[in-house]
VOMARMI-763894 format. One line per field, with one value per residue: residue number from 1; residue in one letter; x, y, z of N, C-alpha, C in turn. Coordinates in Angstrom, 2 decimals, decimal comma, padded with zeros to 5 digits. Each point is the difference from the previous one (the first is absolute). Example, Ala and Ser with C-alpha at 12.3 -4.5 7.8 and 13.67 -1.06 7.14 Angstrom:
nupa 1/2 .
kolfi A/S .
n.c1 013,19/-000,35 .
n.c2 -005,69/001,05 .
n.c3 007,80/-000,72 .
ca.c1 -000,89/000,82 .
ca.c2 001,19/001,19 .
ca.c3 000,00/000,06 .
c.c1 000,90/-000,77 .
c.c2 001,20/001,09 .
c.c3 000,00/000,73 .
//
This chain:
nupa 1/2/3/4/5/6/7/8/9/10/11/12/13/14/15/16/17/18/19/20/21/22/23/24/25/26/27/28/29/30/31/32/33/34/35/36/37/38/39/40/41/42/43/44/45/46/47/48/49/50/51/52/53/54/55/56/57/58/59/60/61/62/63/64/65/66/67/68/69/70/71/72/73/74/75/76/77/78/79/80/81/82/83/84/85/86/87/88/89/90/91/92/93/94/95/96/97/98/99/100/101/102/103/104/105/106/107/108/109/110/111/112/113/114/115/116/117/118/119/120/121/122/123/124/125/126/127/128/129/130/131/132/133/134/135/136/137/138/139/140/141/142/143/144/145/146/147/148/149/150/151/152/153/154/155/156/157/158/159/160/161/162/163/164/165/166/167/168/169/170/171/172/173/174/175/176/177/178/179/180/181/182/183/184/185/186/187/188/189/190/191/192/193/194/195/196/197/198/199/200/201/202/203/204/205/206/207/208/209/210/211/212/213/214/215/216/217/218/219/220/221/222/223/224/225/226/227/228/229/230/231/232/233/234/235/236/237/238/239/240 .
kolfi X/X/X/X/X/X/X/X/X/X/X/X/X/X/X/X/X/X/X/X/X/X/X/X/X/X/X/X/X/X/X/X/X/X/X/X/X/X/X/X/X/X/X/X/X/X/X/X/X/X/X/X/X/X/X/X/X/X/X/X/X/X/X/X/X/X/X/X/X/X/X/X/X/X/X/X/X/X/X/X/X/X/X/X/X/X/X/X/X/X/X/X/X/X/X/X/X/X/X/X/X/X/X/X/X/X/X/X/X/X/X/X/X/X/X/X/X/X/X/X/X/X/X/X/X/X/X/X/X/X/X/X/X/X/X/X/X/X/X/X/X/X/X/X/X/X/X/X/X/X/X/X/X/X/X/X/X/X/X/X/X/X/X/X/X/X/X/X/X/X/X/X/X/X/X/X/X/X/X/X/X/X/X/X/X/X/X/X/X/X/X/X/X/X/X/X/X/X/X/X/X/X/X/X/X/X/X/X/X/X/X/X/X/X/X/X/X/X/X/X/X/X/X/X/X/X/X/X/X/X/X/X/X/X/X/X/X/X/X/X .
n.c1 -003,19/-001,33/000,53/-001,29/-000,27/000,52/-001,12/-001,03/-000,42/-000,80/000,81/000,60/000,96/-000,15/000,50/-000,65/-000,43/000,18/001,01/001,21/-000,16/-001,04/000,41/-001,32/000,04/-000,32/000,29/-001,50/-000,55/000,77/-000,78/-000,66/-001,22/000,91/000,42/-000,99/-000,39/001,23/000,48/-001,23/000,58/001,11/-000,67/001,25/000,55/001,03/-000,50/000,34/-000,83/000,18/000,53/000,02/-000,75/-000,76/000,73/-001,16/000,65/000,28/001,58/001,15/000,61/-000,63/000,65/-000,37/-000,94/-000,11/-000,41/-000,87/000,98/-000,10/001,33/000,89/000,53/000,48/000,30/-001,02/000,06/001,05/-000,23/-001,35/000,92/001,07/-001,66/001,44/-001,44/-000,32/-000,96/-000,23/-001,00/-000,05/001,47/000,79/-001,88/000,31/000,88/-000,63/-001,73/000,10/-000,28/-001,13/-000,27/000,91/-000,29/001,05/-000,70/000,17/001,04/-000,43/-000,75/000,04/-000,81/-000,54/000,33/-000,57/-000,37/-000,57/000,79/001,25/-000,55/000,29/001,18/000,58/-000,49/000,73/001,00/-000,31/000,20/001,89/000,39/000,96/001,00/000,84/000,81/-000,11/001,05/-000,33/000,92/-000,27/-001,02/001,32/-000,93/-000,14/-001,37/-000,58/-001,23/-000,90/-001,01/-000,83/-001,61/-000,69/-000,75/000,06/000,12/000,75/000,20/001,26/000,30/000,31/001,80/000,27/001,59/000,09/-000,75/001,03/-000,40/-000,02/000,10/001,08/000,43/-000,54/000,28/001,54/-000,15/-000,38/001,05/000,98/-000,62/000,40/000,77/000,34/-000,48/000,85/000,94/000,03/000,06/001,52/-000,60/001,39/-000,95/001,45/000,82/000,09/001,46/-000,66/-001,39/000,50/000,56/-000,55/000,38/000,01/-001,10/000,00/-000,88/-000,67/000,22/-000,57/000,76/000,73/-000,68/-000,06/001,06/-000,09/-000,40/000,42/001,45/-000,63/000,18/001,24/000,10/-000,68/001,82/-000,78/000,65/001,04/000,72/-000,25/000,35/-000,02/001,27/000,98/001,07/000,39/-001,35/000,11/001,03/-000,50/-000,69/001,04/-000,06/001,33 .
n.c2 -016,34/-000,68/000,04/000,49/-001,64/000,19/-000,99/-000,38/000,23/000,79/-000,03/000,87/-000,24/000,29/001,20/000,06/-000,86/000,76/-000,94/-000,23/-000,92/000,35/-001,37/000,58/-000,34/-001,05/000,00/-000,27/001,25/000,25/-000,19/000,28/-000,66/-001,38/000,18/000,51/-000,91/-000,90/000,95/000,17/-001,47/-000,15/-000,87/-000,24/-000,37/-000,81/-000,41/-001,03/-000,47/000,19/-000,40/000,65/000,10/000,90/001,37/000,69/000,75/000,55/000,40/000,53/001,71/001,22/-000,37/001,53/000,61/000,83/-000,11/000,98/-001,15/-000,79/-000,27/000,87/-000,67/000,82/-001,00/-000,16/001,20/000,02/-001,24/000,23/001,06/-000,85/-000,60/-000,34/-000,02/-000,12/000,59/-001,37/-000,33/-001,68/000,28/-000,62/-000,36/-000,60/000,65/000,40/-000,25/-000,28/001,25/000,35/-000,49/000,88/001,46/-000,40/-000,28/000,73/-001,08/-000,07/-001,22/000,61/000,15/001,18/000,30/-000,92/-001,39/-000,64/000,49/-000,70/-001,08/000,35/000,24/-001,21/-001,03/000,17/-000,43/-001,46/-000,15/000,03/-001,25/-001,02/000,48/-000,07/000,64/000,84/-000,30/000,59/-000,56/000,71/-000,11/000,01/-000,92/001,18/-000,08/-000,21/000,22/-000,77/000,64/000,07/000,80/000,37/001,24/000,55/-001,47/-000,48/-001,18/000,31/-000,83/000,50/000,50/001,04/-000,39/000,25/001,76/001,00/-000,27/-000,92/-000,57/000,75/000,05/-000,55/-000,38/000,98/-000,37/-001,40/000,01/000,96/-001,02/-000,93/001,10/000,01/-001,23/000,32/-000,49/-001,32/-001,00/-000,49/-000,73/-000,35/-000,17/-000,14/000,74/001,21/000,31/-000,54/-000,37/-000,02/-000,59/-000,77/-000,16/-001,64/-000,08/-000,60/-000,54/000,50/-001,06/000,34/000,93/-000,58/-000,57/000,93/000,24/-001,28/-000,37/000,99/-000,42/-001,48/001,06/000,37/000,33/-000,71/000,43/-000,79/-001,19/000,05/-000,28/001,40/-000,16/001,01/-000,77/000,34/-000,58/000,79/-000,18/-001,63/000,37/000,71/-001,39/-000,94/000,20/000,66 .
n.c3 023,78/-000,09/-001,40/-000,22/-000,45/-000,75/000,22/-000,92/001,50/-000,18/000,49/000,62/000,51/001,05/-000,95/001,04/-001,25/-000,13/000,11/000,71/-000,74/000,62/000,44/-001,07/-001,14/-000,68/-001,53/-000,64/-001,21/-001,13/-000,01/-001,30/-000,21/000,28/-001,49/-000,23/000,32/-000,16/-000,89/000,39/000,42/-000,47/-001,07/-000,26/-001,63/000,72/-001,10/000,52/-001,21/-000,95/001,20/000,06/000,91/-000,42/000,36/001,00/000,03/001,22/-000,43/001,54/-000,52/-000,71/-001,45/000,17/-001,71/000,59/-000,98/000,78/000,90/-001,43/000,40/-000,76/000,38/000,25/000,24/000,62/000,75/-000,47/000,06/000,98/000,60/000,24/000,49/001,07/000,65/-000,58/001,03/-000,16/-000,26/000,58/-000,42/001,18/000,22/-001,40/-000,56/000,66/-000,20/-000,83/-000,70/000,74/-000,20/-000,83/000,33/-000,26/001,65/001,09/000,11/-001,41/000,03/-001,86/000,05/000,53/-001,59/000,45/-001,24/000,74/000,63/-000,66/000,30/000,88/-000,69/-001,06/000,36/001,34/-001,22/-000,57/001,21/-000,07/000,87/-000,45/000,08/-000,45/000,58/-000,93/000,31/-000,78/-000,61/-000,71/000,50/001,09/000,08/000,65/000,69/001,35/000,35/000,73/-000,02/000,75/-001,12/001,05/-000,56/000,97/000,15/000,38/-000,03/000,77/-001,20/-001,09/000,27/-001,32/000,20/-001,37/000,24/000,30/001,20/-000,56/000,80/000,92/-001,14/-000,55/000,64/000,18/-000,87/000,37/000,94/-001,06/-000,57/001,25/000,06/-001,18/-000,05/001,51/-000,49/000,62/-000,39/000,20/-000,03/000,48/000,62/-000,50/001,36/-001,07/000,20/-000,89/000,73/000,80/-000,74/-000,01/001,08/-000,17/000,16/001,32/-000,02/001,10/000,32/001,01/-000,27/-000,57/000,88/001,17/-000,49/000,13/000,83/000,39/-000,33/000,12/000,60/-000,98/-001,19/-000,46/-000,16/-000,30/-000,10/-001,38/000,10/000,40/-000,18/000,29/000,50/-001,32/-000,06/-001,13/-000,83/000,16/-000,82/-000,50/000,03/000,29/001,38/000,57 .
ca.c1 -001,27/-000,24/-000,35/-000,74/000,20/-001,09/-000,71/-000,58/-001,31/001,22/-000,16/000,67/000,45/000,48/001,53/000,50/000,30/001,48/000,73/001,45/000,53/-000,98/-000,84/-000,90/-000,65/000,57/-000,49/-000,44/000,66/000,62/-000,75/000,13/-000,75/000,89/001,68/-001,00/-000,98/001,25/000,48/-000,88/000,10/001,53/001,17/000,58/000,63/001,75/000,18/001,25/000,85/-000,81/-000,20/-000,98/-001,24/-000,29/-000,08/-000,81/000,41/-000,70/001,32/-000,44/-001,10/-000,18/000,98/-000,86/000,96/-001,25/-000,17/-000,23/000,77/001,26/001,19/000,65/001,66/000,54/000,91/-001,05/-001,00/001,08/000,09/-001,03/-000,57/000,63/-000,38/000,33/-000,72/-001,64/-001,22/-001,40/-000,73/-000,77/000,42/000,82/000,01/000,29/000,99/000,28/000,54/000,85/002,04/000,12/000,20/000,96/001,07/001,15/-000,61/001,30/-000,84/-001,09/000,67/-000,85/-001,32/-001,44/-001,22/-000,10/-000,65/-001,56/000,39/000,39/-001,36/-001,48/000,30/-000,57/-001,43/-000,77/000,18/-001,09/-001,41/000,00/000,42/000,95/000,62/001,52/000,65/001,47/001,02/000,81/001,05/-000,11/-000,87/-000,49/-000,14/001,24/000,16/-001,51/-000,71/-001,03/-000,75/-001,79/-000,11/-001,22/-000,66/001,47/001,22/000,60/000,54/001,11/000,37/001,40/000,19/001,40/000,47/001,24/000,83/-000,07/-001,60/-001,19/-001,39/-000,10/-000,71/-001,35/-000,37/-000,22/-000,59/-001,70/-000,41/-000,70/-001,09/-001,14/-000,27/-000,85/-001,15/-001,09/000,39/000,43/001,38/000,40/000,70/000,68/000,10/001,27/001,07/001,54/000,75/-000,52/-001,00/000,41/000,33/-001,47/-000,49/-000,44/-000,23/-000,77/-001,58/-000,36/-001,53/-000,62/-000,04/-000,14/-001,01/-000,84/000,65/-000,34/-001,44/000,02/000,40/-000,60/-001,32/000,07/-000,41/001,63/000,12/-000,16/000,05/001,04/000,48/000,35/001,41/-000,48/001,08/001,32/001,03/000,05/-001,04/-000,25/001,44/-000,32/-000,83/000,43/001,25/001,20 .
ca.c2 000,31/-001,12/000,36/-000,63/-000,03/000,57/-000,47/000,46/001,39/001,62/000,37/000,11/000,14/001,26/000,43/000,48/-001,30/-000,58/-000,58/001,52/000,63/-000,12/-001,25/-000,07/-001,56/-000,98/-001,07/000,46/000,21/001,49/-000,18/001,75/000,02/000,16/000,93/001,24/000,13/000,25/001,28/000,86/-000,41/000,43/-000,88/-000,44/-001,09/000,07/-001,44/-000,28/-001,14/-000,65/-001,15/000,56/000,59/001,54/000,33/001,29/001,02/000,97/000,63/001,10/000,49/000,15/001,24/001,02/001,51/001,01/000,36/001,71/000,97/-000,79/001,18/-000,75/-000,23/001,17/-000,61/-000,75/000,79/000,35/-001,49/000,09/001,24/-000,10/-000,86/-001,56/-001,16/000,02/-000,57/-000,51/-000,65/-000,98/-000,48/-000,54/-000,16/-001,78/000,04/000,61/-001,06/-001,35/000,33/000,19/-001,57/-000,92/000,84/-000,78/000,37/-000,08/-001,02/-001,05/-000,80/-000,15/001,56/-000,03/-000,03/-000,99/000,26/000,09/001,16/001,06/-000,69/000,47/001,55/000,66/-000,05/001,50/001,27/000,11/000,81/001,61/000,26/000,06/001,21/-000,09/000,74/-000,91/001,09/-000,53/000,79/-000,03/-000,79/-001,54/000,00/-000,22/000,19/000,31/-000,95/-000,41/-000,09/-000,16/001,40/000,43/000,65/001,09/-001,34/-000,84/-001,20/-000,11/-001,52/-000,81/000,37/-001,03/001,11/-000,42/001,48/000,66/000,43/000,12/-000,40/001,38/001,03/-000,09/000,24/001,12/000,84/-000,32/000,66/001,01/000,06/-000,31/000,95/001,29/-000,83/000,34/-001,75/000,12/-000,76/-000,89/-001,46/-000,69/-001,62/-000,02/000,59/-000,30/000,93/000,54/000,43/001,19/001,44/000,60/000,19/-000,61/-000,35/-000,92/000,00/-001,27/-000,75/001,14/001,27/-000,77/-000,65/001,69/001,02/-001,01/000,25/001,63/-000,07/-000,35/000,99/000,38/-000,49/-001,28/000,13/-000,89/000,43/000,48/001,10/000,93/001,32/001,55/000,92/-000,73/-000,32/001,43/000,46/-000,93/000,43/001,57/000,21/-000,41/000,40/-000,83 .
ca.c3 -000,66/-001,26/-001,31/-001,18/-001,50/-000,90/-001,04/-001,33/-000,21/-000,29/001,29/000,76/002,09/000,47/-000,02/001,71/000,58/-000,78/000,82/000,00/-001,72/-000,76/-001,21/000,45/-000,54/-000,83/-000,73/-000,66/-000,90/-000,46/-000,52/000,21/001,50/001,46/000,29/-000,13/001,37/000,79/000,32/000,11/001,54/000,36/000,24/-001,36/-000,40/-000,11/000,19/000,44/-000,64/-001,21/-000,03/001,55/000,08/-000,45/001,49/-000,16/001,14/000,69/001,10/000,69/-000,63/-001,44/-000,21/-001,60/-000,34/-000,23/-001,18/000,26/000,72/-000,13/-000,73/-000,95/000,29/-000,69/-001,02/-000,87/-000,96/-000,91/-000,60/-000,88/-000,97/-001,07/-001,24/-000,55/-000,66/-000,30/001,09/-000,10/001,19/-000,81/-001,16/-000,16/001,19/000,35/-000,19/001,06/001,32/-000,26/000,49/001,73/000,20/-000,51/000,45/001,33/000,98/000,70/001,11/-000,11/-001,28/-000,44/-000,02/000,91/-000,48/-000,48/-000,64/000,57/000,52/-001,50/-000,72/000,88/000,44/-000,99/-000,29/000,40/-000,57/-001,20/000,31/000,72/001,28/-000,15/-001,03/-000,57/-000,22/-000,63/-000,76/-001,56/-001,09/-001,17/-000,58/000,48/002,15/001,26/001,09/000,37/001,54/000,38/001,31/000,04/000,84/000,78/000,66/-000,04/000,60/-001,37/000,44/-000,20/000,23/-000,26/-001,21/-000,48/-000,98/-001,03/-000,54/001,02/000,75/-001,35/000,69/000,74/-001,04/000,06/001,52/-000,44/-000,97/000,49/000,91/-000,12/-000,63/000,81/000,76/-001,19/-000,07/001,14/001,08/001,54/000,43/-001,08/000,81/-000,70/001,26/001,13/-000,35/-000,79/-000,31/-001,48/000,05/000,84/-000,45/-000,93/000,98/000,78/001,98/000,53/000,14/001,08/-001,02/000,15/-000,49/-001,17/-000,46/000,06/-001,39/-001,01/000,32/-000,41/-001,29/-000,46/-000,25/-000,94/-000,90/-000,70/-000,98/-001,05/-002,07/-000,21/000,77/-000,62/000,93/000,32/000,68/-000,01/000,93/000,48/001,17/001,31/000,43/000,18/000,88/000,77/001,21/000,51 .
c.c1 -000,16/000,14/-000,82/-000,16/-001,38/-001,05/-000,26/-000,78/001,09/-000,16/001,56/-000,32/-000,20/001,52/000,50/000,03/002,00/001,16/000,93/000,61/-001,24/-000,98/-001,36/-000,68/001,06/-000,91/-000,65/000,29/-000,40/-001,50/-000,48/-000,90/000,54/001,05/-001,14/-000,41/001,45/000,26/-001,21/-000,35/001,29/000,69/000,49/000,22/001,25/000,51/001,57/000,85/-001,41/-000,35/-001,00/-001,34/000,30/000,23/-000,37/000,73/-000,81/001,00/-001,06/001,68/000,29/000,41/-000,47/001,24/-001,62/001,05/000,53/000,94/001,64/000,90/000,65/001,76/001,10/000,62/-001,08/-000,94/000,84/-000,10/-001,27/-000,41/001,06/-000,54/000,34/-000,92/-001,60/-000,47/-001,43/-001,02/-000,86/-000,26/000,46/000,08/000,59/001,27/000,98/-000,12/001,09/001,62/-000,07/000,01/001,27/001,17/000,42/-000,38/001,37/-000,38/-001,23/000,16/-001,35/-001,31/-000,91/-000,96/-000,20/-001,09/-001,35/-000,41/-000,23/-001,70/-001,10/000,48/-000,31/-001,37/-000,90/000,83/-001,04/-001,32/-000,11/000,15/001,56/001,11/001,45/000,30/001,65/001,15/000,75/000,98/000,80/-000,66/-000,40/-000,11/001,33/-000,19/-001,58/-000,34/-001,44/-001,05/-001,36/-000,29/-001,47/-000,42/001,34/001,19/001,09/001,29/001,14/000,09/001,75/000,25/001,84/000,46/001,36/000,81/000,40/-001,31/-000,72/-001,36/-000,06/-000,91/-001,22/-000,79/-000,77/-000,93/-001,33/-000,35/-000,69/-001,10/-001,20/-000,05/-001,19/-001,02/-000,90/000,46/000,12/001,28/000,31/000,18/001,09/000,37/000,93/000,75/001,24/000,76/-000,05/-001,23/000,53/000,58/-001,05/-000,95/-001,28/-000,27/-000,69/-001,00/-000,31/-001,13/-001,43/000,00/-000,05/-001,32/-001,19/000,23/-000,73/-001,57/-000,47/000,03/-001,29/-001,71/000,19/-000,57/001,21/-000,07/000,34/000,52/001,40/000,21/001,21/001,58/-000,40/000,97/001,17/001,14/000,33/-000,72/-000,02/001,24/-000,59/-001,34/000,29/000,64/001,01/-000,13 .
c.c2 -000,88/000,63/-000,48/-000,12/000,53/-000,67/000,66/000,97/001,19/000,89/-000,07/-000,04/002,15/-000,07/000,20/-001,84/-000,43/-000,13/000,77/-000,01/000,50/-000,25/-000,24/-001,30/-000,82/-000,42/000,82/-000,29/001,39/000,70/002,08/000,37/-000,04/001,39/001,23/-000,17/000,14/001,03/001,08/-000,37/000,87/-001,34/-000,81/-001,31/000,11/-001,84/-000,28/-001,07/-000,83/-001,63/000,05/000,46/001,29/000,27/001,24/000,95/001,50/000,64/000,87/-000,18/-000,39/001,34/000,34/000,85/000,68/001,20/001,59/-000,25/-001,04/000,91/-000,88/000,51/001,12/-000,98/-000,63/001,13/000,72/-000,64/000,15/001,51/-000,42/-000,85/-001,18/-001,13/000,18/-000,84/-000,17/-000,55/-000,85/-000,42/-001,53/-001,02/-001,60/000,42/000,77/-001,09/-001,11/000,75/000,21/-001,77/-000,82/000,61/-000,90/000,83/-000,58/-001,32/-000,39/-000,53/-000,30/001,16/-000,67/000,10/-000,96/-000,11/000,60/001,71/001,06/000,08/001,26/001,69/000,40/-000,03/001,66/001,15/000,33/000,53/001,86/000,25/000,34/000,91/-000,10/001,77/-000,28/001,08/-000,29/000,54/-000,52/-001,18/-001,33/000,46/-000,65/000,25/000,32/-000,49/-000,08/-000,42/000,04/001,36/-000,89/000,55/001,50/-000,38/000,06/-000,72/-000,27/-001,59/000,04/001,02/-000,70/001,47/-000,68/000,56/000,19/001,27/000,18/-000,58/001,01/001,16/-001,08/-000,40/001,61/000,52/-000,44/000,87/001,51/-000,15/-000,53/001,05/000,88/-000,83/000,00/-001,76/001,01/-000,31/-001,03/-001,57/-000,15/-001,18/000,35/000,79/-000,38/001,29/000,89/001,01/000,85/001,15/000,78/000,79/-000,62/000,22/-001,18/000,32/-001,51/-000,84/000,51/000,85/-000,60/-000,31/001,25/000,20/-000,88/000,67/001,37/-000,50/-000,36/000,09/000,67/-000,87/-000,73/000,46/-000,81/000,46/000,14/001,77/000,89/001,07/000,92/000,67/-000,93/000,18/001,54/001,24/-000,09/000,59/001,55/000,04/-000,76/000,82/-000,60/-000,71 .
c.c3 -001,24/-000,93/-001,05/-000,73/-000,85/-001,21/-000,85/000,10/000,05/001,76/000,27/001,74/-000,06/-000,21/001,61/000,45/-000,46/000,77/000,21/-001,06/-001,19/-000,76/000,54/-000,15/-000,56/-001,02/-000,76/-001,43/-000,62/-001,07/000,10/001,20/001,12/000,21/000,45/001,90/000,58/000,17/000,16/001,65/000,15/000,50/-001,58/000,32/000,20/-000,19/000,37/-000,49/-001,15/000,87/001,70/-000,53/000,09/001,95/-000,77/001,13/000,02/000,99/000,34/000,82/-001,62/-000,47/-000,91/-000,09/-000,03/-001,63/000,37/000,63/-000,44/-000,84/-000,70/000,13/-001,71/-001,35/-001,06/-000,75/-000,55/-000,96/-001,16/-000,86/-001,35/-001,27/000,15/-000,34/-000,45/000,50/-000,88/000,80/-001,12/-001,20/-000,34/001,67/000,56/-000,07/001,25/001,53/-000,73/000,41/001,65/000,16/-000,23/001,20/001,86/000,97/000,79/001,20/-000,50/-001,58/-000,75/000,05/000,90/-000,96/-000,87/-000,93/000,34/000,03/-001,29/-000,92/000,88/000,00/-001,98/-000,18/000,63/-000,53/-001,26/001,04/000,09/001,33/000,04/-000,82/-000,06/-000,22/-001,23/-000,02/-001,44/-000,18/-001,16/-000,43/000,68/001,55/000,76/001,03/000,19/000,71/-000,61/000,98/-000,14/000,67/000,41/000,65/-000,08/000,62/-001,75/000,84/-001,40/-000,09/-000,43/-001,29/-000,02/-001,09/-000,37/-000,14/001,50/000,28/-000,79/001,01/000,84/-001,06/-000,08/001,62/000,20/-000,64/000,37/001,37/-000,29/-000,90/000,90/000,89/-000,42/000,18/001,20/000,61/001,42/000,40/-001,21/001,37/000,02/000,99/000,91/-000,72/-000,69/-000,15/-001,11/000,48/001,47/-000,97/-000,93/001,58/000,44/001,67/000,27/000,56/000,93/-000,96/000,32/-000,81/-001,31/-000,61/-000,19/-001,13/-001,21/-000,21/-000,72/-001,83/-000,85/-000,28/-001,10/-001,41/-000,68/-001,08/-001,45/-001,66/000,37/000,66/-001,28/000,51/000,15/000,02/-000,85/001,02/000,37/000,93/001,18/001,18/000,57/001,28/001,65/000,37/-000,21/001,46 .
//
């Protein structure tokens, strides 16, 4: 199956055009307009080398945490009724993708997030698309993730931890606040041993794309974002 490259007009291929590893297009650029029509199609950015053209993917399948029904592992909500870290949200949003960028990926050399990239995810955080979850302690960040909400979606990109599960506690702790918020699902592209235990499932690209669809009938939630729920709460409202 051909893969297309992608000119200057803003258009994506059909995500059901994507090859057996998923690669829907090539090329392009990171621009907040492109990263916005990409993921509201269901298809991302996973660049593969600062020195390649941008590859846009569309797996199938695709791996969510639906929020109402993700648990939290006995050792970790021990972890968070004990306080160990203070959970923020969009405080500290450059500082966060830059530490998911620096953090050693197993079998690959150097970050997928490359500048262009880092350039088109802050720019849609100054819009309020984008959001940094942080975990602190005593004062300094150790740990957090980052991702894009639209609509009742929120797209898991990349997190990193210094502390022990300091990115498990703020993970955590967003899940029970996009629950309280009415999300649908969290993205997180492909499966990882980390997000099964958060109780991840697979979703056919089909179903994927339905659920997308549904999601984004909701209202975006724009602006800095607020906690509702700290690490403890978040601990009292999750299942095991």
């Amino acid at each position: 199956m051909a893969i297309r490259w992608l000119g200057p007009s803003l258009r994506f291929p059909s995500p059901h055009s994507a090859d057996a590893d998923g690669i829907v297009a090539v090329g392009g650029d990171c621009s907040p307009a492109r990263l916005l029509l990409a993921y509201r199609s269901g298809i991302f950015p996973w660049p593969l080398s600062d020195t390649l053209p941008l590859f846009w993917f569309s797996p199938d399948p695709r791996w969510v945490v639906l929020p109402s029904e993700a648990h939290l592992p006995k050792s970790l909500r021990k972890q968070m009724r004990r306080g160990v870290y203070e959970v923020r949200c969009d405080t500290a949003f450059e500082a966060v993708i830059d530490a998911c960028s620096a953090v050693p990926r197993p079998g690959q050399q150097g970050t997928w997030i490359i500048p262009e990239l880092r350039e088109g995810f802050v720019e849609l955080h100054r819009m309020g698309y984008t959001h940094s979850i942080e975990a602190w302690q005593d004062g300094t960040l150790v740990g957090g993730l980052y991702g894009l909400a639209l609509g009742r979606a929120f797209f898991g990109e990349s997190m990193f931890a210094l502390a022990p599960d300091a990115s498990k506690v703020a993970f955590a702790t967003l899940l029970a606040n996009l629950h309280r918020w009415g999300f649908d699902f969290v993205d997180c592209q492909t499966r990882t041993d980390h997000l099964v235990r958060f109780g991840a499932i697979s979703w056919s690209r089909q179903q994927y794309l339905d659920a997308l669809a549904l999601a984004l009938e909701g209202e975006d939630r724009l602006g800095r974002w607020q906690l509702e729920l700290d690490p403890a709460a978040a601990a009292l409202a999750m299942r095991e």
